[in-house]
Structures are given as C-alpha cells and as structure tokens.
C-alpha positions as CSV (number, residue, x, y, z in Angstrom):
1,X,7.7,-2.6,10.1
2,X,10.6,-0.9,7.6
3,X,7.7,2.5,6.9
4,X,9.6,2.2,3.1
5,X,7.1,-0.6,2.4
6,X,4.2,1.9,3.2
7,X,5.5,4.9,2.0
8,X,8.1,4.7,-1.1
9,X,5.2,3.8,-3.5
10,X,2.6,6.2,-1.8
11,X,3.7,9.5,-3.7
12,X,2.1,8.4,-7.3
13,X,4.0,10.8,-8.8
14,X,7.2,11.7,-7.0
15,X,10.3,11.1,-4.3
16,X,12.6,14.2,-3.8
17,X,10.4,17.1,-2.8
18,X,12.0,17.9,0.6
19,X,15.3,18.6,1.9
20,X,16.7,17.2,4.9
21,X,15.5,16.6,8.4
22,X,11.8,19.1,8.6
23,X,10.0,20.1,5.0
24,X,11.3,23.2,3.4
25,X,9.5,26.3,3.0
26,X,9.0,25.3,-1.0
27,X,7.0,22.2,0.6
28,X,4.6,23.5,3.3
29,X,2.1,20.6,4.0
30,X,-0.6,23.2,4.9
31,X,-0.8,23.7,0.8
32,X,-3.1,21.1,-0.6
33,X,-3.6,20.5,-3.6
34,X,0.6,20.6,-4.5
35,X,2.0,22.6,-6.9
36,X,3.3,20.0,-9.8
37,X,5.8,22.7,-10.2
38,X,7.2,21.7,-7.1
39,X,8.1,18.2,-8.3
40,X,10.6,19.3,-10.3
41,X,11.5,22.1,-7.8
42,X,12.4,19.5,-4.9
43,X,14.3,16.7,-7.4
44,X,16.3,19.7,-8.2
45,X,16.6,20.8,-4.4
46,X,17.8,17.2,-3.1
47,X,20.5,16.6,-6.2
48,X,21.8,20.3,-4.9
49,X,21.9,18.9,-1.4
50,X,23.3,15.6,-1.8
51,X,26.2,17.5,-3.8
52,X,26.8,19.9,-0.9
53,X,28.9,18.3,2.3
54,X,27.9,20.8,4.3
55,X,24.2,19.5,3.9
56,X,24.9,15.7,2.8
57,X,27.8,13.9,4.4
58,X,28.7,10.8,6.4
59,X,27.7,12.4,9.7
60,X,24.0,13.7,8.2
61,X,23.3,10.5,5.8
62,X,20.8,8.9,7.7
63,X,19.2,11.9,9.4
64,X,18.7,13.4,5.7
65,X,17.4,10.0,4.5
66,X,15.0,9.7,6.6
67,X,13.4,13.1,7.5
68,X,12.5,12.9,3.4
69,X,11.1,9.1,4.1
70,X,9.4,10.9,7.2
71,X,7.8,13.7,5.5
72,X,6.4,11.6,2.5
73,X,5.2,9.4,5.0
74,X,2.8,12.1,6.7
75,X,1.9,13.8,3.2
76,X,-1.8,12.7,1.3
77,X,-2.0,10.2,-1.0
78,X,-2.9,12.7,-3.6
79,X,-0.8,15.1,-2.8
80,X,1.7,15.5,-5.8
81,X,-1.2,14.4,-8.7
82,X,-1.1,17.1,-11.2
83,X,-4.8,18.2,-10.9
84,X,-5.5,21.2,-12.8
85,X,-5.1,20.6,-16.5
86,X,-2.6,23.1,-16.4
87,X,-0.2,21.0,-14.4
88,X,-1.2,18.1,-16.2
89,X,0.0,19.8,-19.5
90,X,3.3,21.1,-17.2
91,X,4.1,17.6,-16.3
92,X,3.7,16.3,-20.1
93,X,5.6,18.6,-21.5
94,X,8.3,17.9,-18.6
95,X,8.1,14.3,-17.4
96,X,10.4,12.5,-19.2
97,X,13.2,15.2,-17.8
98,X,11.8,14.6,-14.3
99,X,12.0,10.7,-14.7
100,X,15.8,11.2,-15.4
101,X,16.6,13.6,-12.7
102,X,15.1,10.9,-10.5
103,X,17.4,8.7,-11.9
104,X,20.1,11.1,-11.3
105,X,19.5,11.3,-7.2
106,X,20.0,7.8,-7.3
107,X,23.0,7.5,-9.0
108,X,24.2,10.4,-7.0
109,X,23.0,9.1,-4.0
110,X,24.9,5.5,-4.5
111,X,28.3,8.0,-5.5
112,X,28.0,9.5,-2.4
113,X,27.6,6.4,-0.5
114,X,30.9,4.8,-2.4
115,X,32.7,8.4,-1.3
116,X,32.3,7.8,2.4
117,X,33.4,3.8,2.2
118,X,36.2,5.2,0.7
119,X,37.1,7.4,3.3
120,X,36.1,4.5,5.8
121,X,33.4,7.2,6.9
122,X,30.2,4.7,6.1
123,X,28.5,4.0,9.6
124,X,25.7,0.7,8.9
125,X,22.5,4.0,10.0
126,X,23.9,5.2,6.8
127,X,23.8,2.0,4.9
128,X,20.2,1.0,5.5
129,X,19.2,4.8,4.8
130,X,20.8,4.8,1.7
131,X,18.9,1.1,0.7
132,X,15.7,2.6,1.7
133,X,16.3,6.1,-0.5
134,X,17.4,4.0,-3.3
135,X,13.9,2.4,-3.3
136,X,12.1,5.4,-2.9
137,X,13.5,6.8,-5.9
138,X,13.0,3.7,-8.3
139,X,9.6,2.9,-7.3
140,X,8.8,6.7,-7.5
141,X,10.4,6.4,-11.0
142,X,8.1,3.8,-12.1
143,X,4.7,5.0,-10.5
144,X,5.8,8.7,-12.9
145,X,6.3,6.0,-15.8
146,X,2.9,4.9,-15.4
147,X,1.4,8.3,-15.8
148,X,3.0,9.5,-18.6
149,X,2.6,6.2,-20.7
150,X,-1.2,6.1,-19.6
151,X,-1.1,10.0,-20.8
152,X,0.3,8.7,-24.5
153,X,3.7,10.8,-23.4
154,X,5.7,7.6,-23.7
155,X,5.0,5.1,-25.8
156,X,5.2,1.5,-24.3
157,X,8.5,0.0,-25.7
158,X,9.5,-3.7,-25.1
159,X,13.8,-3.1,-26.2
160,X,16.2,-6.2,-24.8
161,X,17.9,-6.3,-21.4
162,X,20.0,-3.4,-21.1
163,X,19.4,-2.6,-24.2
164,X,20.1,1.1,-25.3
165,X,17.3,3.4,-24.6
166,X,16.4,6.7,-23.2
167,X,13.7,5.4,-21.1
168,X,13.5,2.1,-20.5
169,X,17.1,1.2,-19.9
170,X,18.5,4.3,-17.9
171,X,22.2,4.7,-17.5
172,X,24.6,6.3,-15.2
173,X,26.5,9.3,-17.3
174,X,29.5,7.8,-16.7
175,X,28.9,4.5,-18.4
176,X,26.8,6.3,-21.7
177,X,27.3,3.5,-23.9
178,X,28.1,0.3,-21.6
179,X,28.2,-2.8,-23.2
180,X,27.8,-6.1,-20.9
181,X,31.3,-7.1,-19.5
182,X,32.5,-10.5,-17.9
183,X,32.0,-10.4,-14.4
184,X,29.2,-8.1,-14.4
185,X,26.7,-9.0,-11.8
186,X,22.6,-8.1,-12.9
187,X,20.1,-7.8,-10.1
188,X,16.8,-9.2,-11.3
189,X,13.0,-8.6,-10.5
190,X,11.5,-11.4,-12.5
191,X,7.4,-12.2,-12.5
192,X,7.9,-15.6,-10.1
193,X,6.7,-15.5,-6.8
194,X,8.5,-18.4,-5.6
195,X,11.8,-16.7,-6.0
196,X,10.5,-13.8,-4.4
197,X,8.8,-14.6,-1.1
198,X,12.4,-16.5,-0.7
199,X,14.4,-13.6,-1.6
200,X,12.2,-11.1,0.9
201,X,12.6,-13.1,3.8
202,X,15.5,-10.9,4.6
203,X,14.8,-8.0,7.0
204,X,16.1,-5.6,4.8
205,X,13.5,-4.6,2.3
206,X,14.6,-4.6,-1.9
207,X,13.4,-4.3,-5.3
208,X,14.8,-7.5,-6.8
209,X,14.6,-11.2,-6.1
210,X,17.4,-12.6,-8.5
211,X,20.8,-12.4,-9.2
212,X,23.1,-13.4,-12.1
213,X,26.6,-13.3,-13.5
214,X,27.8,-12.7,-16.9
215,X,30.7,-15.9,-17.8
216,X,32.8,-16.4,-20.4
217,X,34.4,-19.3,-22.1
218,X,37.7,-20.0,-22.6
219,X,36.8,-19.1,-26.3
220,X,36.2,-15.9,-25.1
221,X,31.9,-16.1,-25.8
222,X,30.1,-14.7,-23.1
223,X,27.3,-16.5,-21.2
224,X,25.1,-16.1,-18.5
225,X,25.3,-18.0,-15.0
226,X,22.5,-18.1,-12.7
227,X,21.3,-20.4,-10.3
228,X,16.8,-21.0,-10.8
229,X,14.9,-22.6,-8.2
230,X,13.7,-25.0,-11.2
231,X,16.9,-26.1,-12.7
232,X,19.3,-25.0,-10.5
233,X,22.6,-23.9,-12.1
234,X,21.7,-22.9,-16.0
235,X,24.5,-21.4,-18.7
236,X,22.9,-19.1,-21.5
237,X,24.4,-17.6,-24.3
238,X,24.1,-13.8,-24.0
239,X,22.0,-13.3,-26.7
240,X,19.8,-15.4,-25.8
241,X,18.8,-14.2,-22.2
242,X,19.1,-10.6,-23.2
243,X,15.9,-11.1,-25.5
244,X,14.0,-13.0,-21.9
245,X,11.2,-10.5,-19.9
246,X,11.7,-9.6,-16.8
247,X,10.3,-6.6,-14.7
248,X,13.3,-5.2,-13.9
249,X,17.1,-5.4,-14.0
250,X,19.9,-3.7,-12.4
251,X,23.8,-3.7,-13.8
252,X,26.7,-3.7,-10.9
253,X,30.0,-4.2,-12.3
254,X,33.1,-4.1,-9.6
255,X,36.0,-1.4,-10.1
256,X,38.3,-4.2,-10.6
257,X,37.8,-5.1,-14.1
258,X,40.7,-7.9,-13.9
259,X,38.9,-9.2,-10.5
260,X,35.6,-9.3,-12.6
261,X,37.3,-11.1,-16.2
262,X,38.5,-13.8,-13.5
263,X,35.2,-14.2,-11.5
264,X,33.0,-14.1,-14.3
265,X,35.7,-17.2,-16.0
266,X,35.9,-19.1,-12.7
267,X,32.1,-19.1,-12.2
268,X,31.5,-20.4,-15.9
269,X,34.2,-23.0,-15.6
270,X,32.6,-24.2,-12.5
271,X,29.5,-24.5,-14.3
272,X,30.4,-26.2,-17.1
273,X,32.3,-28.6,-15.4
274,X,29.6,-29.6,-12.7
275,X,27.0,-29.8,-15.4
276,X,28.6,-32.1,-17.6
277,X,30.1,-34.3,-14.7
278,X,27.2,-34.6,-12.7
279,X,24.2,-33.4,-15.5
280,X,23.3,-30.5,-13.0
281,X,24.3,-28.3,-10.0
282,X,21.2,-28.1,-8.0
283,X,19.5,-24.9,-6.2
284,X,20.3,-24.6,-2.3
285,X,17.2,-24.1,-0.6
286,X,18.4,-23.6,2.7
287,X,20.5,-20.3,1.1
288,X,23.6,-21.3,2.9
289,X,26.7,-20.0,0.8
290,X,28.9,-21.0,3.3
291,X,29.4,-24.5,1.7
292,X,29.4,-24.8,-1.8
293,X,29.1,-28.3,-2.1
294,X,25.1,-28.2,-1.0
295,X,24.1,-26.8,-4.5
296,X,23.9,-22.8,-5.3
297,X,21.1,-20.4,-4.9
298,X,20.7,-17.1,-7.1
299,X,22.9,-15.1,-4.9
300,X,25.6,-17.9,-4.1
301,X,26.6,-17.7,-7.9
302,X,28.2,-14.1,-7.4
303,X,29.7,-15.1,-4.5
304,X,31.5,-18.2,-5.3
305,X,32.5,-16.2,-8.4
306,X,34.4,-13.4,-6.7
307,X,35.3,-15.7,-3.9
308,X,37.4,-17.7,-6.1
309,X,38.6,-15.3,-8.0
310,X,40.3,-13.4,-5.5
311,X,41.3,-16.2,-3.8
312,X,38.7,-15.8,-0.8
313,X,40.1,-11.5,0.0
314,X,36.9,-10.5,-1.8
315,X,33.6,-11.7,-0.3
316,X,30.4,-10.4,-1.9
317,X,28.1,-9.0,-0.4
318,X,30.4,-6.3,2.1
319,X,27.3,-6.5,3.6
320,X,24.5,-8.9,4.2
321,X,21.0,-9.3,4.7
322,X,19.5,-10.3,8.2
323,X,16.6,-12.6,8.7
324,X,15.4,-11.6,12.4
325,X,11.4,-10.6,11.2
326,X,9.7,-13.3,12.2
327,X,10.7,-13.8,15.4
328,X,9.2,-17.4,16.5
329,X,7.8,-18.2,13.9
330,X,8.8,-21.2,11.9
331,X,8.4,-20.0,8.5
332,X,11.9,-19.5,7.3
333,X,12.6,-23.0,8.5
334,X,9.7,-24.5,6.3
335,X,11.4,-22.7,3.5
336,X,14.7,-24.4,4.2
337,X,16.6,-21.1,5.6
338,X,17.9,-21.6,9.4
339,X,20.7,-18.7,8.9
340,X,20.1,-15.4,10.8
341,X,21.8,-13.5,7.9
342,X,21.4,-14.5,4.6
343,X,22.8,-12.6,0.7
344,X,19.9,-10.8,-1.0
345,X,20.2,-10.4,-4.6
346,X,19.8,-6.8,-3.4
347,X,22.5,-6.7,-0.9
348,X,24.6,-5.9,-3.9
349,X,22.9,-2.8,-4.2
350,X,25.0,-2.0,-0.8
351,X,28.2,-2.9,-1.8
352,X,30.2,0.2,-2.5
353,X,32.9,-1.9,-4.6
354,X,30.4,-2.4,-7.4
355,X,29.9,0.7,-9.4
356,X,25.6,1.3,-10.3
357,X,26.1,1.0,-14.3
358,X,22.4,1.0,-15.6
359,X,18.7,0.0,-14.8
360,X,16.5,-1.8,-17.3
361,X,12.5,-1.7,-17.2
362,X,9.9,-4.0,-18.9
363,X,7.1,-1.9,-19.2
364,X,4.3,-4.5,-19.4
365,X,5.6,-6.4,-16.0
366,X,5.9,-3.3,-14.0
367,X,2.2,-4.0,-12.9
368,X,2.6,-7.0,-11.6
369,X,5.2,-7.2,-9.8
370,X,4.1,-4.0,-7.7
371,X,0.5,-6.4,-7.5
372,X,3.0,-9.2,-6.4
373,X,4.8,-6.6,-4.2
374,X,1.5,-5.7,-2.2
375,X,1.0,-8.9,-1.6
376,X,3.7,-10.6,-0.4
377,X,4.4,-7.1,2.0
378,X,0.5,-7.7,3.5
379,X,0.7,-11.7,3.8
380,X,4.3,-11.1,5.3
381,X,2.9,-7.9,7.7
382,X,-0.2,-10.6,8.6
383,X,2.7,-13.0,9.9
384,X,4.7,-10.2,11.7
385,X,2.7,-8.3,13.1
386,X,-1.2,-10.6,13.3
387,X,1.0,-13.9,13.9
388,X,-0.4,-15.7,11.0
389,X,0.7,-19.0,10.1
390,X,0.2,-21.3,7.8
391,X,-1.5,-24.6,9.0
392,X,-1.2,-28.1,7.9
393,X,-2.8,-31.0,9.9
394,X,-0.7,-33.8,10.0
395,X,-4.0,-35.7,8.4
396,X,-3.4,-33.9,5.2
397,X,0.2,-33.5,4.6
398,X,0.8,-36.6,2.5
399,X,2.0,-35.8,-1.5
400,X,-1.2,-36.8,-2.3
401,X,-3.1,-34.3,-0.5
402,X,-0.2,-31.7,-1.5
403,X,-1.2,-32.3,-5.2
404,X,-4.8,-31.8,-4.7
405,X,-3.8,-29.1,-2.9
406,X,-2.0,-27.7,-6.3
407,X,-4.8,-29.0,-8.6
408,X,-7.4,-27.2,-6.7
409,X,-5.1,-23.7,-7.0
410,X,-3.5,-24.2,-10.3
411,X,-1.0,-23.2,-8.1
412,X,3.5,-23.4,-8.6
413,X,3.3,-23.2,-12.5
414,X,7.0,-23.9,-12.8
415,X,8.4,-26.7,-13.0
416,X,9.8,-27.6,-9.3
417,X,12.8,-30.1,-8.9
418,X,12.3,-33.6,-7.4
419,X,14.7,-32.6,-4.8
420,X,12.7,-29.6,-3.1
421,X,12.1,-30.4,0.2
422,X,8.2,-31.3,1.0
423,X,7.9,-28.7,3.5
424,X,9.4,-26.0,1.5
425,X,7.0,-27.2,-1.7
426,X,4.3,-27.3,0.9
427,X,4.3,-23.7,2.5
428,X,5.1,-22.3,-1.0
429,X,2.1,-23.8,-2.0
430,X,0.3,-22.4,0.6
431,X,1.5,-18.8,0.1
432,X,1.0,-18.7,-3.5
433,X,-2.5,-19.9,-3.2
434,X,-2.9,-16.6,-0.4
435,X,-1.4,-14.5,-3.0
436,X,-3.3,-15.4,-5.9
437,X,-6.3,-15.1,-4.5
438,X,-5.6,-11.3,-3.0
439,X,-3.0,-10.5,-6.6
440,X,-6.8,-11.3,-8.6
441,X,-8.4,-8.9,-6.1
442,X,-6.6,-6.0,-6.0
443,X,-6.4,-5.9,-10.0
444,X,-10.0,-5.4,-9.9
445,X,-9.5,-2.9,-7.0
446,X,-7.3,-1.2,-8.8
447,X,-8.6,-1.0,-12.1
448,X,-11.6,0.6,-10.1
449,X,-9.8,3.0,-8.5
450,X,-8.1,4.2,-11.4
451,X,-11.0,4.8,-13.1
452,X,-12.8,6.7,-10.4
453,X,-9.6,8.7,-9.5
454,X,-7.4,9.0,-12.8
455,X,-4.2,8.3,-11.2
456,X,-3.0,4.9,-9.3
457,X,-3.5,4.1,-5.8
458,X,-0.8,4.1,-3.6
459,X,1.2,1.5,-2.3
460,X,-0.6,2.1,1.1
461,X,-3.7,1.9,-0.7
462,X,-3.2,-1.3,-2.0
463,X,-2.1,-2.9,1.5
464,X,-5.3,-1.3,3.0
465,X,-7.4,-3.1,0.3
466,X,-5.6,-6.3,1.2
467,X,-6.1,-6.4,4.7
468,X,-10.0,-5.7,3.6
469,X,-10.1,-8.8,2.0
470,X,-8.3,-10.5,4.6
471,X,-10.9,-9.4,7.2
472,X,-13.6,-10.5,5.0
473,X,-12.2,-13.4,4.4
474,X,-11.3,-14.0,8.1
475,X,-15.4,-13.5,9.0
476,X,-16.6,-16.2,6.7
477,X,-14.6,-18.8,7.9
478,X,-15.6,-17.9,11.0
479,X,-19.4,-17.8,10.3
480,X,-18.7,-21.5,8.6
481,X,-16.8,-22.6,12.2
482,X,-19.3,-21.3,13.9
483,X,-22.1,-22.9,11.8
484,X,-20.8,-26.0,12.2
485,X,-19.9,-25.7,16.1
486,X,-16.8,-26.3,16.1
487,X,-13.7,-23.8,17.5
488,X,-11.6,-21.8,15.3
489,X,-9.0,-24.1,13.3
490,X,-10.9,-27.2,14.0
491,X,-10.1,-29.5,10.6
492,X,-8.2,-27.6,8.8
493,X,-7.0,-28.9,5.5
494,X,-10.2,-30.9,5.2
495,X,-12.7,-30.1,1.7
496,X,-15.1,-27.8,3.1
497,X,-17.2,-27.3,0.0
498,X,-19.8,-24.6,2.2
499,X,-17.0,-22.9,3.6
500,X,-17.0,-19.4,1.5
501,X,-13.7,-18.2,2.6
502,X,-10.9,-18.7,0.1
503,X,-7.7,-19.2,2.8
504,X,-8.4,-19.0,5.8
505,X,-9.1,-22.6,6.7
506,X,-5.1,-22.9,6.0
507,X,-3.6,-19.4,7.0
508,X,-5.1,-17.4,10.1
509,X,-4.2,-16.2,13.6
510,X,-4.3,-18.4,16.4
511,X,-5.6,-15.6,18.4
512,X,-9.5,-16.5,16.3
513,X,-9.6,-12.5,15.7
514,X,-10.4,-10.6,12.0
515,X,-9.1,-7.7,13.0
C-alpha cells in the first residue's frame, strides 16, 4: 500500500525536515526529542533544494521525493512536537510563517513540476512523487493548523470559498489578489462519504473527492457547474456556492485564458440546455467519460468542458487515475466502475497545464474529513490487503431489506436519485454503515489521546486504533457463530439481536481470521 497514506499525516507538526535521498546532518534520528528549531530549519533547506538543479531536477525528482517520504516514515510519532515550553513559545511566536513556507514548497514544488513538462523532461516516477509530496505538505499544513488554533495562535475563522485571507485561503504569490475566472476548475474535499469512497477508488492516493467548473452565461454572470451524486448536473450562481462549507478547496486555472472563457461557456450552455430540455442531466455512476450521453460524474464536467472547447486537442486530465487496487475483488463493479483508469478530481492536481492558484480551508471540517480519511484508508486496506468483502445473501437483498438496512443505520443522509443502481446503493450502504461505526470510535479515541498527550495522534495512529476495533469486532462475531454452532458467515444479513458485533456479520474475510 502507497506508505503516503501511513506517513504524510504522521509528523503532527511538520513535512520538509530533510533533504534528498539519506537525512542530513541538521536531522540525525539518533536526537530524540527534535529540536522545533529544526522545523523551520528543514522547510527552509528543501525550498533551497528544490530551487537548486543541481539538487532538484527531472533526473533526481522522484529519488528526492521519496527519500523525504522515506525518512518521515522511519521517524517517531512524536518526534517534531514542540516539548519544552521553550519550543512551544518558539513555534507560537513563529507558526503562522512556518504554515506559509509550507505552502510555499508546494507551490514550488508544482512550478518545478510544470518546468520539466515543459522541457518534455517529466518521466510518470516523477509524476506520482510529486502527487505524493504535494499531500505530504498539505496534510502537514493542516495537522500545524490544528496546533496553533488549539494554542489560541489562530483564531478559528469561517471566511467564503476562496475568499481573501492570510490563513485560511492561501495563495500562490503570483496570483496575490485572484478573483474567480470562467473556466476555472476547483478541486473539492466536501464532508460526504459517498462521493468519497467513489472518488478513492483510484490507485493514486488524493486529498479531494469533487470537482467543479466556474460557467458563465451568455449575459456574462458567472455560475457554478458541477455534477452531485444527488442531483446530478446543478448550476449555481457564484455567490451563492461561494458562501457553501466544504473542508477543502483547491483553484486550478489553465494558462490559456481564451481556452478557459470557452470551456467554462460551453460547459454552462450544455447545462442549461439539457436541464431545461430534459429537467435534469443525471450523475454517471459507472465514471465513464468516454460517452457523454450516459449522464456526467464530478470530474466528467471539466472534461467535457475543455474537450469541447478546444475542439477534442485538449483532454483533461494529461494524466489519469488507475483503478488496479483491488485486484479480484468485485467492489468497483458494485459501485458501477468497470474502467481500469478512471479521472480523479485530483488528477488535476497532475496536470502541468493548469497553473496551482490558491487553497481554501474550513477550519471546523478539517476534523472530519481526516476522521473520514482514516477510515475509508483502513476499510479500503481491510479489502486489499485482509480480502474483506462485503456480503449480501441473496435472501436479503430485496429494497425492502435494503431500507431496513438504512433505517437500522440512519445511514446515506442525502438524498439518492431513483436511478442509482441497487447494487451501487447497496454496497454504499454497507460501507457507510462500517465507517460510521469506526468515524464514532476514533473521535472518542482521539479526544482521549489528545488529552493524555497534548498534541494529535498521527495518521498511523488512527489506522492502528481502527484495525483495534476491527479485531474486536471480528472476535465477537465469532464468539456469536460459535455460540450458535454454526461456521463463519453462516446467515449473514439475518437480525441477530445477541450478536454484539456491529459489522461483521456483513463485512469480514473469508479466511474466518481477526487478525
């Protein structure tokens, strides 16, 4: 499994604090407890590198990537957590500067990247590095965010989308004072897991589950086009779904600002028109953007868009998103998805001809969607790597035992189309009634360990209490099989009201083991 999912939350404090392939001397592991110094020492150190060819180029890109993913990986979990008071005070007085110089080595980072696809220099080992140190620096962005507003450095501010503001909406130097643009494509991590556990099938690990374009009307108003697993294809004035919540949201606008005023036109027209023809333009659950005609999902809308636009010589993403992960299993198909590659909303994030404008935070989501995050990397690890799956007896997969199924949950709060297919409804079902149940445990957890520790557990951490709970889990539906003398599996789907476990009468290992 991608070690990013393990390790680009597990420093609760920072990314940057090595150089390329072995730890510098300013970063000797054999020094425990860290230096907070050094924090500021290393972002400084890899923004140095990554401006110095002889260090950074297309030849050293993924090498320099990932000996900084390898050495984070192999330091403590503790190991950059200010503990004396003296760096405490240090990184008070400092943090916000930090936060932005992580910022910085992204942008950097991405420049660097849209150098050597320029120079037709970009080998894919380079690509996937750079995804993977783009992550590392966001989420290591937000875990620093987290400290210094639980340490009253930053106070928790709730502006609009992309609205202007030193912390919460961070912006690449060159675009100080951007204003949303037709055409402009915005990467979304939204609070939904429905959206999500579609949008991480992918192999390729991201930070965002939705996509949308900003449209314009022939008057000139702009709107915004997206494509919801509720409603399908939705228009919304821009003022309007500025002032929404979401966790997250990234700005990508293409160097070709003509190529971006058409797409963002041609994908509202298309809109407009299909709505009020047909009263809607429904979501494509199978993710297949190679026919237009089957409805849209998220993704497809900025692809149709610049598709049309340029008259089919400019196909987003440049590169896309395979889904090869879970071998042979069947549980893309019960989602709808039979493609081996697929576009991620966060396959934009790898397209070198869109230029990284600005990042937006909600504060107050942050939280859950790393909770959300966890979860959906342990239930998907469990199916990789355990071979979970998700069991349905053919006894019990009628609607009606589907909407017990969702009474007994409280489970798919949105509103789902008519339209979704049974088995897609059904195994989303089933994997949001997993994640609930560990997303309510691991907020205790970490509440818990935040208050025994004074800092947040790692991303690690939180997979480690997770697979806890699954192992618990797992022995008390065994102790209830093996109570009633029956094998493993037998009945599943049936009301068991003595059996204590909470899912593993539906999702478990044929194998029969815990661990």
């Amino acid at each position: 499994m991608n070690k990013i999912v393990f390790t680009a939350v597990m420093m609760a404090m920072t990314l940057t604090a090595t150089s390329c392939q072995t730890p510098p001397k300013f970063f000797e592991r054999s020094r425990n407890p860290a230096s907070t110094q050094e924090l500021f020492t290393g972002a400084s150190k890899v923004l140095a590198d990554l401006n110095d060819t002889s260090v950074f180029n297309a030849q050293t890109c993924a090498s320099y990537i990932n000996g900084v993913t390898d050495y984070l990986y192999g330091a403590s979990s503790d190991y950059f957590v200010p503990k004396t008071e003296a760096e405490k005070a240090y990184l008070k007085a400092n943090g916000v500067e930090l936060l932005k110089s992580l910022f910085q080595v992204r942008v950097t980072l991405r420049e660097k990247y849209q150098g050597f696809d320029e120079r037709n220099e970009l080998t894919e080992a380079c690509m996937l590095k750079v995804r993977e140190g783009i992550q590392y620096s966001r989420i290591t962005e937000e875990y620093l965010l987290e400290w210094l507003v639980h340490n009253k450095v930053v106070d928790v501010r709730t502006p609009k989308i992309l609205e202007a503001d030193p912390i919460y909406t961070m912006t690449n130097p060159k675009f100080e004072g951007f204003s949303l643009q037709t055409g402009d494509l915005m990467v979304v991590r939204g609070k939904s897991y429905v959206s999500a556990m579609i949008a991480r099938i992918a192999d390729e690990e991201g930070n965002f589950s939705h996509l949308a374009i900003v449209g314009e009307d022939k008057a000139g108003k702009k709107y915004v086009v997206e494509s919801l697993i509720q409603t399908g294809i939705i228009i919304t004035p821009l003022e309007k779904w500025v002032a929404a919540q979401d966790a997250r949201v990234a700005l990508y606008r293409a160097k070709d600002a003509d190529l971006a005023k058409r797409a963002g036109k041609a994908m509202y027209d298309y809109a407009y028109n299909g709505i009020k023809k047909n009263g809607e333009i429904r979501y494509d659950f199978a993710m297949n953007d190679s026919n237009y005609s089957d409805g849209f999902f998220c993704s497809e809308v900025g692809k149709y868009a610049y598709d049309k636009a340029s008259n089919g010589q400019f196909i987003v993403p440049k590169f896309r998103s395979s889904v090869r992960k879970f071998k042979n299993t069947e549980y893309p198909a019960s989602l709808g998805v039979t493609s081996k590659t697929l576009f991620a909303p966060f396959d934009i994030e790898a397209d070198p001809r869109f230029d990284f404008v600005a990042e937006y935070k909600y504060y107050p989501l942050l939280r859950q969607v790393r909770m959300q995050d966890a979860v959906m990397q342990s239930v998907y690890g469990w199916m990789i790597d355990k071979n979970y799956e998700f069991h349905w007896s053919l006894s019990s997969s009628g609607k009606a035992y589907l909407g017990k199924f969702l009474r007994q949950f409280g489970l798919v709060k949105d509103i789902l189309p008519k339209y979704m297919p049974i088995q897609t409804l059904r195994t989303t079902a089933q994997f949001e009634a997993v994640a609930t149940t560990l997303e309510k445990n691991i907020y205790a957890k970490e509440d818990a360990y935040y208050k025994e520790h004074g800092y947040l557990p790692t991303f690690r951490d939180l997979t480690a209490m997770n697979d806890d709970y699954r192992k618990q889990d797992c022995k008390l539906h065994k102790e209830y099989i093996e109570s009633q003398n029956s094998p493993f599996g037998h009945g599943e789907g049936s009301s068991r009201p003595s059996d204590q476990s909470k899912f593993h009468w539906f999702f478990y290992s044929k194998s029969k083991s815990c661990e």
